[in-house]
DSSP file (Angstrom, degrees, kcal/mol; ACC not computed):
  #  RESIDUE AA STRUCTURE BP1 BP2  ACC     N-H-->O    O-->H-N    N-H-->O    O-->H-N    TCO  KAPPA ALPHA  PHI   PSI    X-CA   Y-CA   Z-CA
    1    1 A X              0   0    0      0, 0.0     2,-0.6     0, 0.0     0, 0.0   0.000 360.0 360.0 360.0 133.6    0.0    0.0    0.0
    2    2 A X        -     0   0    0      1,-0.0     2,-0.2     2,-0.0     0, 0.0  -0.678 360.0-134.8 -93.6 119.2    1.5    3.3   -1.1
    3    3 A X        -     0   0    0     -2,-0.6     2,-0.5     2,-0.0    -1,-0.0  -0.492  13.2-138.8 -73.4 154.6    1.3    6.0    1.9
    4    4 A X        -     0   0    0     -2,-0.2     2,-0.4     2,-0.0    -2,-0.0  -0.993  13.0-164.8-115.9 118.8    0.2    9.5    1.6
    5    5 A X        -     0   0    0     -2,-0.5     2,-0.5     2,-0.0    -2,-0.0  -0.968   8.0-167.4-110.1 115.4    1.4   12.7    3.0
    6    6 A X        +     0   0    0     -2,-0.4     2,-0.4     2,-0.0    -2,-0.0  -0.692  13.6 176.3-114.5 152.0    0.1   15.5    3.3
    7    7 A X        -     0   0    0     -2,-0.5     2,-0.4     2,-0.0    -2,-0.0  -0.946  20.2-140.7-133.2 151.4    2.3   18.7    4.3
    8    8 A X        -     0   0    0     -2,-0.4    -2,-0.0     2,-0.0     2,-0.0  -0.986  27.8-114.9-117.2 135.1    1.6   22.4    4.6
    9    9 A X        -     0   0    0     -2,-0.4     2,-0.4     1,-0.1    -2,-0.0  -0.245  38.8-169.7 -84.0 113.4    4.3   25.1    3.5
   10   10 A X        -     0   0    0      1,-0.2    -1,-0.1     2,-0.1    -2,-0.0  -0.967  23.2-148.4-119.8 128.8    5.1   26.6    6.5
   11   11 A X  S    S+     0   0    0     -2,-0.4    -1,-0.2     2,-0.1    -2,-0.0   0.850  74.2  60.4 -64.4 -77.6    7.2   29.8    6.7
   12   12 A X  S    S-     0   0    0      1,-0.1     2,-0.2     4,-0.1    -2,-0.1   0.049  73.3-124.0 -49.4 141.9    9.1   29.2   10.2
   13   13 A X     >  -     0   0    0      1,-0.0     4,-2.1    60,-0.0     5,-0.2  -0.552  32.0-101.1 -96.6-178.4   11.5   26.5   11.5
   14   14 A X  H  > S+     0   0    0      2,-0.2     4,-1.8     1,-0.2    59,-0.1   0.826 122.3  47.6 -78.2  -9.0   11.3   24.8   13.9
   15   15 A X  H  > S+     0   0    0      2,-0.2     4,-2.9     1,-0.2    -1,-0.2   0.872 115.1  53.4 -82.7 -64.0   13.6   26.6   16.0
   16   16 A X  H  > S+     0   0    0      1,-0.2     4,-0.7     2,-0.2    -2,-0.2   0.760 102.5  52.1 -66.1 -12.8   11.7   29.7   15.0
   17   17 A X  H  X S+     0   0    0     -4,-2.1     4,-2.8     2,-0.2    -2,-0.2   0.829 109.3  52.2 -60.0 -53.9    8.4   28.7   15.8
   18   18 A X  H  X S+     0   0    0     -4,-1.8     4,-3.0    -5,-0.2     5,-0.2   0.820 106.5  54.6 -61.7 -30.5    9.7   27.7   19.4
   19   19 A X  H >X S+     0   0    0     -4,-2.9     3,-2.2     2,-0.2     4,-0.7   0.829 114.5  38.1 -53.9 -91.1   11.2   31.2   19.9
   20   20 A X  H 3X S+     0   0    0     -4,-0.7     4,-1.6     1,-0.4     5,-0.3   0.667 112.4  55.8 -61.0 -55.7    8.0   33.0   19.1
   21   21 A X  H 3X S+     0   0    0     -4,-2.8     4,-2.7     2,-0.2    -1,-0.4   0.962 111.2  48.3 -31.8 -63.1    5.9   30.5   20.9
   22   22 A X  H XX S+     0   0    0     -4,-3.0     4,-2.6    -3,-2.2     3,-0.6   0.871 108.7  52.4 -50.9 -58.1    8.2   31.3   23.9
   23   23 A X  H 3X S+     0   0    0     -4,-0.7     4,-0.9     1,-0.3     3,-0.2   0.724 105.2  58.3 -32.6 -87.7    7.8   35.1   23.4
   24   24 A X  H 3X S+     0   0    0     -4,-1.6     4,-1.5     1,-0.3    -1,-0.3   0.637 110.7  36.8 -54.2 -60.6    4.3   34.7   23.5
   25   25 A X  H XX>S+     0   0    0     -4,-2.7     4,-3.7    -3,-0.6     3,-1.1   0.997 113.0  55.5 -61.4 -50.8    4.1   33.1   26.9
   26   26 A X  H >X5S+     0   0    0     -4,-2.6     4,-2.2     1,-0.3     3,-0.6   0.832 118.8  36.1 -46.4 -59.2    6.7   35.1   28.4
   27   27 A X  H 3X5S+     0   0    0     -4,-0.9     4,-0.7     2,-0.2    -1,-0.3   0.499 116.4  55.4 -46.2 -28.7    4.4   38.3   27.2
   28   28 A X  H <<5S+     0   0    0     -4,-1.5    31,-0.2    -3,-1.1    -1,-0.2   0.891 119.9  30.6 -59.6 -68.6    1.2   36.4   27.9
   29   29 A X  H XX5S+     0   0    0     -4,-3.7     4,-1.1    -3,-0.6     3,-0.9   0.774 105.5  62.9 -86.8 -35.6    2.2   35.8   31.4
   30   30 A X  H 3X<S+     0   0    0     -4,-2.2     4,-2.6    -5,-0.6    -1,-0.2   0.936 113.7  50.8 -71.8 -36.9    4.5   38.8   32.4
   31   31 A X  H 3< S+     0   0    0     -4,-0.7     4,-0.3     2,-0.2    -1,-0.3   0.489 108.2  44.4 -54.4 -11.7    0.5   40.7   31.6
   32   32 A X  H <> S+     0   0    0     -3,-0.9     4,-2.0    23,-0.2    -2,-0.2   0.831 115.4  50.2-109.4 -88.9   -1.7   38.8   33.6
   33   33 A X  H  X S+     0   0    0     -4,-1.1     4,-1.7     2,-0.3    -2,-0.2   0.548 118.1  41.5 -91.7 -51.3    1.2   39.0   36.6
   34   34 A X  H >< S+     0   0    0     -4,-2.6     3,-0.6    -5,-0.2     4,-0.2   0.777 119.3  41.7 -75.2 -83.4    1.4   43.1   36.1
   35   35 A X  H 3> S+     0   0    0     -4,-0.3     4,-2.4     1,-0.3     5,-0.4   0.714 113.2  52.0 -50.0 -38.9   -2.2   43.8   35.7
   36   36 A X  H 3X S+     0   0    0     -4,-2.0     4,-2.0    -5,-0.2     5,-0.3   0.865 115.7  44.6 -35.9 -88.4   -3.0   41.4   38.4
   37   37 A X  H << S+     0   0    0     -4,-1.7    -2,-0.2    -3,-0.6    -3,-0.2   0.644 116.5  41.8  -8.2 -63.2   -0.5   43.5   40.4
   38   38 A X  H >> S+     0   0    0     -4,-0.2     4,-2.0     2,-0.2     3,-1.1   0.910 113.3  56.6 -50.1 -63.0   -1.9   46.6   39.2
   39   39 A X  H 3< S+     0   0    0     -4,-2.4    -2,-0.3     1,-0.3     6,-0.2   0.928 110.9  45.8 -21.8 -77.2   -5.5   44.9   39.9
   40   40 A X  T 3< S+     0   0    0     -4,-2.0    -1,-0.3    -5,-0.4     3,-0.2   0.411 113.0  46.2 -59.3  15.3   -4.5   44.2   43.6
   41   41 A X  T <4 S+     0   0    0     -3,-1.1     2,-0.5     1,-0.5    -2,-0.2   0.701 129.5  20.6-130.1 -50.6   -3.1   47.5   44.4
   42   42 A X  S >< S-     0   0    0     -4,-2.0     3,-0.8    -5,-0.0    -1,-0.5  -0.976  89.4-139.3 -94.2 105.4   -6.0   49.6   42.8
   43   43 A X  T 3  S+     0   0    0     -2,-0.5    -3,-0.1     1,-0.2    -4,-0.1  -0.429  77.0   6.1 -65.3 159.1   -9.2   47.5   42.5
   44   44 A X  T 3> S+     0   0    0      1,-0.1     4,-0.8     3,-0.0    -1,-0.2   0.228  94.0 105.2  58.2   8.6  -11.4   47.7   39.4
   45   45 A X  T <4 S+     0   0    0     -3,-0.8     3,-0.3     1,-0.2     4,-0.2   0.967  91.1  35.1 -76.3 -33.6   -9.0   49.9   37.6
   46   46 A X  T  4 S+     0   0    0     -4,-0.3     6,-0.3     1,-0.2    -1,-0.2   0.444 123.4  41.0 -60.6 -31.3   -8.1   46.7   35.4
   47   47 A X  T  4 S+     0   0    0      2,-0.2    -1,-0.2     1,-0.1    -2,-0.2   0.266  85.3  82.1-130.3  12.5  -11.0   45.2   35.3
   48   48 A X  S  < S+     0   0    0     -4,-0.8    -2,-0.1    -3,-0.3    -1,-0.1   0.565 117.1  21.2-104.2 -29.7  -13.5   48.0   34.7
   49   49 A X  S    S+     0   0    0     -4,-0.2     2,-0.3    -3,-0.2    -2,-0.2   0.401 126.3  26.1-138.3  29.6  -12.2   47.5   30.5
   50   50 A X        -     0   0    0     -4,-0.2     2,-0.1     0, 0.0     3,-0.0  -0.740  66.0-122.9-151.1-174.7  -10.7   44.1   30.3
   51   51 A X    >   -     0   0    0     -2,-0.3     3,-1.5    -3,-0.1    -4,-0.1  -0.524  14.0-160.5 -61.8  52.1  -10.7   40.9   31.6
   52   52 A X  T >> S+     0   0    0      1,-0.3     3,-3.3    -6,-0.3     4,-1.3   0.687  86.9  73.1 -35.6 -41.4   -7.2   39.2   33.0
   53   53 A X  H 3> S+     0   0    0      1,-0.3     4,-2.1     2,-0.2     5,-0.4   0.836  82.6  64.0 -56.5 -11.3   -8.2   36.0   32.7
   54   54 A X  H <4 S+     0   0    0     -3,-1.5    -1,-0.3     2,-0.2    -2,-0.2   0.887 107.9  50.8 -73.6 -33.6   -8.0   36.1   28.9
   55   55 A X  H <> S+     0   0    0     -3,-3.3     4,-1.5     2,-0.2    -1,-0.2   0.670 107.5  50.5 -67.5 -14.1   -4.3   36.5   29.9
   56   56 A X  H >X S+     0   0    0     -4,-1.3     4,-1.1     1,-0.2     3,-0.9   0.979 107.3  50.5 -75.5 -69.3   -4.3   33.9   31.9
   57   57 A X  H 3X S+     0   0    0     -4,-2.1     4,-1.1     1,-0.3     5,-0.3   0.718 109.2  49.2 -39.2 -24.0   -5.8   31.6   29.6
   58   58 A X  H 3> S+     0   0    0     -5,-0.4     4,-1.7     2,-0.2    -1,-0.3   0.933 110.7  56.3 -96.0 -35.7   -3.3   32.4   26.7
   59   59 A X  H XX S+     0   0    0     -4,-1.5     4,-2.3    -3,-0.9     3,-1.1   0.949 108.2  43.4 -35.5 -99.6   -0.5   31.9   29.4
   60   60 A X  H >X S+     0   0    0     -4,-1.1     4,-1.7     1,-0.2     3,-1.1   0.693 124.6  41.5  -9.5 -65.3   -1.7   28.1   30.5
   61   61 A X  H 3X S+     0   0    0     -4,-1.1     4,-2.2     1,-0.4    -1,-0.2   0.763 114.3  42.8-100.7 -26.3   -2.1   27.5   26.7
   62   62 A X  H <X S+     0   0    0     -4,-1.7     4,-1.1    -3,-1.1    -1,-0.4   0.451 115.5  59.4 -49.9 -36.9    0.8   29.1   25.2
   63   63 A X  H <X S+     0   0    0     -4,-2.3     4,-2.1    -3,-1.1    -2,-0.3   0.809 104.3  51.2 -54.2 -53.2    2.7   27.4   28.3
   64   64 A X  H  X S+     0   0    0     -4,-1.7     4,-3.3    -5,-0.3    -2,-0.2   0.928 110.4  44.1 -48.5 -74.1    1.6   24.4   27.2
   65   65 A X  H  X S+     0   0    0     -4,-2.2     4,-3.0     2,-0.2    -1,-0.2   0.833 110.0  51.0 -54.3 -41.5    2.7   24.6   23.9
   66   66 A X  H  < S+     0   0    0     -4,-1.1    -1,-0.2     2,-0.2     4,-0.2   0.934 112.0  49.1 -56.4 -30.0    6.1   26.0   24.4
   67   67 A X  H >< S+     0   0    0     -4,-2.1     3,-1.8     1,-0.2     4,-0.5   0.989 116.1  44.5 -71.7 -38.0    6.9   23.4   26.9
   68   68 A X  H >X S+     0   0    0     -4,-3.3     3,-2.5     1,-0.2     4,-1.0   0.953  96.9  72.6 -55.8 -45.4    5.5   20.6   24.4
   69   69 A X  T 3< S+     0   0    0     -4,-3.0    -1,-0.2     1,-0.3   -51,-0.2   0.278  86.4  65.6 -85.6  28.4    7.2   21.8   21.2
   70   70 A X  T <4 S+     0   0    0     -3,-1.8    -1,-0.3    -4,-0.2     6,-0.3   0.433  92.9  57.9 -85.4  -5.9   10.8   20.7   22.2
   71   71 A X  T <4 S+     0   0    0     -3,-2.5    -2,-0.2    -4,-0.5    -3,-0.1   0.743 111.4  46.9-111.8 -28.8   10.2   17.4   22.2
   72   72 A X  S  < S+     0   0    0     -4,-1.0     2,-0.5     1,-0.1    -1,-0.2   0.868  98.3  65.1 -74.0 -19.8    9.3   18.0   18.7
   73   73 A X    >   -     0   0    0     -4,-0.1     3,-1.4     1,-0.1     4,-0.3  -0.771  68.5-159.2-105.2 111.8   11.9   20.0   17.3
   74   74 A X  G >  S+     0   0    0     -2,-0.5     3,-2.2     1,-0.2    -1,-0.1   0.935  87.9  68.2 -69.7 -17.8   14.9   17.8   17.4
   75   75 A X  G >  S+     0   0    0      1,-0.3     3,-1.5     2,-0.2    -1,-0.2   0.535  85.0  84.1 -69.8  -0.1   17.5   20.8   17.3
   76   76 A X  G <   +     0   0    0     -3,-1.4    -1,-0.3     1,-0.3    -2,-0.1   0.600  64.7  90.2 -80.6 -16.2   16.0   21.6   21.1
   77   77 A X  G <   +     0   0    0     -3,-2.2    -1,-0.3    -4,-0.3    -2,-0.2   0.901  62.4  99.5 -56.7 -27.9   18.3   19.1   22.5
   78   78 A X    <   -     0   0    0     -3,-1.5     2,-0.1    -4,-0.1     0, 0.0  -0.526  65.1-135.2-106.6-177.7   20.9   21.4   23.1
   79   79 A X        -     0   0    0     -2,-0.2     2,-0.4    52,-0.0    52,-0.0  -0.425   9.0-150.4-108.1 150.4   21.8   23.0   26.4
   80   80 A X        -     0   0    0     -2,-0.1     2,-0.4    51,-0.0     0, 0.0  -0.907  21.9-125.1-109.7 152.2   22.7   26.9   27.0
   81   81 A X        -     0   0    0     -2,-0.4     2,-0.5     1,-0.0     5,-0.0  -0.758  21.3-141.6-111.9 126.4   25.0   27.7   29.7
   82   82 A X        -     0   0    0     -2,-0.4     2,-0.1    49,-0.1    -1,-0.0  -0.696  16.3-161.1 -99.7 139.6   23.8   30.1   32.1
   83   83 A X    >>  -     0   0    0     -2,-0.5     4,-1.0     1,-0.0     3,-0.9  -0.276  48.7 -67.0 -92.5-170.5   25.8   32.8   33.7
   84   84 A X  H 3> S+     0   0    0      1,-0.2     4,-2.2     2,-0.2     5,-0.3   0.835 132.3  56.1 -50.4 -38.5   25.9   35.3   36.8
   85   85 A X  H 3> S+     0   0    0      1,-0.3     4,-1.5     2,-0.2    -1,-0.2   0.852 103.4  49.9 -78.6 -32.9   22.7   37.0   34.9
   86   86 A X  H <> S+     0   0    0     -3,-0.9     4,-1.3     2,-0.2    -1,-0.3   0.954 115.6  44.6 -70.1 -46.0   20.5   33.7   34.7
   87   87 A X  H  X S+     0   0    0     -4,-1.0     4,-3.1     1,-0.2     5,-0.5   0.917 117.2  45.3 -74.3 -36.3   21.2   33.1   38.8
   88   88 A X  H  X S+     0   0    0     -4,-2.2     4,-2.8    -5,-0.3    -1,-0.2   0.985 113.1  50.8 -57.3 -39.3   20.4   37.0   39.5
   89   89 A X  H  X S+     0   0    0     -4,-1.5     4,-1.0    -3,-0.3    -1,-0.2   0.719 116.0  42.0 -83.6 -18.2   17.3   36.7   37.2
   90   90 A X  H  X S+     0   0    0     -4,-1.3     4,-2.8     2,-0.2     5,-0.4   0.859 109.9  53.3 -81.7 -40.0   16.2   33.4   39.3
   91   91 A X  H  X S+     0   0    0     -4,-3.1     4,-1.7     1,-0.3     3,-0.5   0.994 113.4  49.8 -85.7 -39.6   17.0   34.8   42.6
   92   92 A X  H  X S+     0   0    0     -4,-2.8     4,-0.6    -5,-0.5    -1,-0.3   0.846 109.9  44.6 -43.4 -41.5   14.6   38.0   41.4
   93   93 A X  H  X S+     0   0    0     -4,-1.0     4,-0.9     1,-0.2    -1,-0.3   0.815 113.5  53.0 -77.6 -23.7   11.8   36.2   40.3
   94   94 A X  H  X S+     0   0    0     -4,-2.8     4,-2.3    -3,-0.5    -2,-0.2   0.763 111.8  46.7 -75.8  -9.9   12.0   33.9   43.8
   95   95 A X  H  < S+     0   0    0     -4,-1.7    -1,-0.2    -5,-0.4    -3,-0.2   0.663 117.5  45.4-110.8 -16.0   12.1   37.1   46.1
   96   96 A X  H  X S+     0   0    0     -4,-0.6     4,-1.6    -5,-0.4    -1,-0.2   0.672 111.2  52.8 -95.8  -9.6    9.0   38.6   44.0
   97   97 A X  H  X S+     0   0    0     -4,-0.9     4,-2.0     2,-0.2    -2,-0.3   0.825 116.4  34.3 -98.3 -45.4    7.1   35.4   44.0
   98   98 A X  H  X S+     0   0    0     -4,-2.3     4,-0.7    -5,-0.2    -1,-0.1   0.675 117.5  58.6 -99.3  16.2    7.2   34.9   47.7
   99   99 A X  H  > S+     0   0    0     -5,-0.2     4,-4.1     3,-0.1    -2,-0.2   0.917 113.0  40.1 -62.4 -80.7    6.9   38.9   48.1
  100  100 A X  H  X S+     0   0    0     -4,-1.6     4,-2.3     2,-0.2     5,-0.3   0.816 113.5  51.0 -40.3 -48.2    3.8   38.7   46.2
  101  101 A X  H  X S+     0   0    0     -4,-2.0     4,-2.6     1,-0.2     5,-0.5   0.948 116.7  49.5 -52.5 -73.9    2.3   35.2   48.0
  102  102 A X  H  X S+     0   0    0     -4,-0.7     4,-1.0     1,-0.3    -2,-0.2   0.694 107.6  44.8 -27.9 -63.2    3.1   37.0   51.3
  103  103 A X  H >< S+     0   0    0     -4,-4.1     3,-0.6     1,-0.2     4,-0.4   0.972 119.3  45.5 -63.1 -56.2    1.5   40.3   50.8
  104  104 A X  H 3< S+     0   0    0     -4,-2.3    -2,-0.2     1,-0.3    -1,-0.2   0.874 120.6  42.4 -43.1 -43.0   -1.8   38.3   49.2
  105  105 A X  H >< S+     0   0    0     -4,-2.6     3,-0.9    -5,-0.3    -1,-0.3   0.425  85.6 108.7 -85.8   3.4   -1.7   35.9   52.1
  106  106 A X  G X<  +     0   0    0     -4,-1.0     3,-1.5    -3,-0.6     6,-0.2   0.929  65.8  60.5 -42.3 -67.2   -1.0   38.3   54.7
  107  107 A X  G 3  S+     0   0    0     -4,-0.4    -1,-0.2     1,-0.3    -2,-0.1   0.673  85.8  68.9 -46.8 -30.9   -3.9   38.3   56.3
  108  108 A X  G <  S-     0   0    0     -3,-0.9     3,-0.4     1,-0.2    -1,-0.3   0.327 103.1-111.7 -81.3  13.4   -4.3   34.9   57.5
  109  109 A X    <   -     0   0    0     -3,-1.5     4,-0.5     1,-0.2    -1,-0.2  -0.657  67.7 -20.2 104.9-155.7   -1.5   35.1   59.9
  110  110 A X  S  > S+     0   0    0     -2,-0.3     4,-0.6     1,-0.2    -1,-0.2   0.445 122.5  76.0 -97.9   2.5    2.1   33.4   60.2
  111  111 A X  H  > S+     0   0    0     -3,-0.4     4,-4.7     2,-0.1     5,-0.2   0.710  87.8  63.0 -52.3 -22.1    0.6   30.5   57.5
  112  112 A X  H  > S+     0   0    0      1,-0.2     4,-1.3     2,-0.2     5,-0.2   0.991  98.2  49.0 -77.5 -61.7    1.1   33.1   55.1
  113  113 A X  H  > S+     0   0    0     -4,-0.5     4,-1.5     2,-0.2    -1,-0.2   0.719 112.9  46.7 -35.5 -32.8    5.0   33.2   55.6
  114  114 A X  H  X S+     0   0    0     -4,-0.6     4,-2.5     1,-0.2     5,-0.3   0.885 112.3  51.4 -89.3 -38.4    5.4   29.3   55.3
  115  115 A X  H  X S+     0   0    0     -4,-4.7     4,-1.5     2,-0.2    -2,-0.2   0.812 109.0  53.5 -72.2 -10.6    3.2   29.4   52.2
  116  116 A X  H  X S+     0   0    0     -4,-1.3     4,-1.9    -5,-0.2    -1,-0.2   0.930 104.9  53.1 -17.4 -79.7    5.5   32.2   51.0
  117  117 A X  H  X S+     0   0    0     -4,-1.5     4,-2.7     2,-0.2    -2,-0.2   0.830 108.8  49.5 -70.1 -47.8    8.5   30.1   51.5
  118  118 A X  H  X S+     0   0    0     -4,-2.5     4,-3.1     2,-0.2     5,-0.2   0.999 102.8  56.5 -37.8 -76.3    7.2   27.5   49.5
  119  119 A X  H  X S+     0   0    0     -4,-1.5     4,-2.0    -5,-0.3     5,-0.3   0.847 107.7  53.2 -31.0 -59.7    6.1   29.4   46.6
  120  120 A X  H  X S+     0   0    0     -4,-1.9     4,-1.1     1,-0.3     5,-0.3   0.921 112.4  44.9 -55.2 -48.5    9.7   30.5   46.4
  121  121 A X  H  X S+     0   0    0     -4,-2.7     4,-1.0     2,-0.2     3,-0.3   0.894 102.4  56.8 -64.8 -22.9   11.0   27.1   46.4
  122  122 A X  H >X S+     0   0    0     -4,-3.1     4,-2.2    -3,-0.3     3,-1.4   0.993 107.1  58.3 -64.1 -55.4    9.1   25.9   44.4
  123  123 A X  H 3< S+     0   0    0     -4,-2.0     4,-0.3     1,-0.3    -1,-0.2   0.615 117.0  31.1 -22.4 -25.6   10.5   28.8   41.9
  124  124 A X  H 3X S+     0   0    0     -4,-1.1     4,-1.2    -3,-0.3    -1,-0.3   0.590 108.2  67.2-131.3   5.6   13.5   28.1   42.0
  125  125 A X  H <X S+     0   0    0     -3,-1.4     4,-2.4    -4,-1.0    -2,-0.2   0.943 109.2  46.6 -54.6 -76.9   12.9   24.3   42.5
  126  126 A X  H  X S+     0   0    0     -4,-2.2     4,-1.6     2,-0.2     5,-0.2   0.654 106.7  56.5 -38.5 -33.5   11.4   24.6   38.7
  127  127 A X  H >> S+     0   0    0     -5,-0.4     4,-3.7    -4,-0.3     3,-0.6   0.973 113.9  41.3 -79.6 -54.2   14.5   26.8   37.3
  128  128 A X  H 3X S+     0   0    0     -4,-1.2     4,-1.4     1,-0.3    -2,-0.2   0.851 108.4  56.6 -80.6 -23.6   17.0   23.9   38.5
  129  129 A X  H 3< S+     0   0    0     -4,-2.4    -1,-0.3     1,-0.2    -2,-0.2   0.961 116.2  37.8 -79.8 -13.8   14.9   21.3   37.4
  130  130 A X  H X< S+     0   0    0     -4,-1.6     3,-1.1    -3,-0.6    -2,-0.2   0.752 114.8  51.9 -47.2 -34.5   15.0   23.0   33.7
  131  131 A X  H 3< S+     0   0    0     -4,-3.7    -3,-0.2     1,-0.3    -1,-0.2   0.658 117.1  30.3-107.4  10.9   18.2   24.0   33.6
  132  132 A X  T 3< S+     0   0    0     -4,-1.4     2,-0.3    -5,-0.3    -1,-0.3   0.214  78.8 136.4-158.1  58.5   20.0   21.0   34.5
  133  133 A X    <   -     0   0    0     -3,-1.1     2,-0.5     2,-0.0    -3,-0.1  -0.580  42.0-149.1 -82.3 154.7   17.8   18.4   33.2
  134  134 A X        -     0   0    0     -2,-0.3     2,-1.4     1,-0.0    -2,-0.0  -0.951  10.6-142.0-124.7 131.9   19.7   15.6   31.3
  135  135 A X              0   0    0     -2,-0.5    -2,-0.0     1,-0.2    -1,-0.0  -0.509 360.0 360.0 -80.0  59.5   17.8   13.8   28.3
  136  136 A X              0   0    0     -2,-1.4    -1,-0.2     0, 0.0    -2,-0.0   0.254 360.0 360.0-108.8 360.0   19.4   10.6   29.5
């Protein structure tokens, strides 16, 4: 039996297609995180002509997809070597992520500090397990 394939001429490689995915989330998500932000600090000023969760939702799905479309693209196998800037950039996002838990969980007491301190490990839990997973 003779197989058939059908293909569609697509402009990007596959290496470019995962950049731009990634750019998408990163942009996706770094908007839902400030207007949240914004949202908690002023209430309804955000939400009075939008909707965040639409950012949210393109995050999650956009997430999805970036993480999935290495495993298609073989040329994602290889590794980049991170410098001083990658560890600076980690230890910033862990100290605004349990900044952020904290201030939202403040009220409930000294729970709010241990859930804090989670969130931040878990942050930077996630960075190590990226960045020195081995395809072994």
């Amino acid at each position: 039996m003779k197989k058939v394939t059908f293909s569609v001429q697509w402009p990007f490689t596959g290496a470019e297609v995962r950049e731009i995915l990634s750019f998408a989330f990163h942009v996706s998500l770094v908007s839902f995180l400030s207007f949240s932000l914004v949202e908690s600090v002023h209430p309804g000023v955000v939400t009075h002509f939008f909707n965040t969760n639409v950012f949210l939702w393109f995050a999650i799905g956009l997430g999805m997809l970036s993480y999935l479309w290495p495993m298609v693209v073989p040329e994602a196998r290889s590794r980049l070597k991170l410098g001083w800037q990658g560890y600076a950039w980690v230890v910033l996002l862990t100290l605004g992520t349990t900044a952020l838990v904290w201030y939202k969980l403040a009220p409930i007491g000294w729970v709010a500090f241990v859930i804090a301190a989670l969130g931040g490990l878990l942050v930077i839990g996630l960075y190590f397990f990226v960045t020195f997973d081995k395809d072994k």
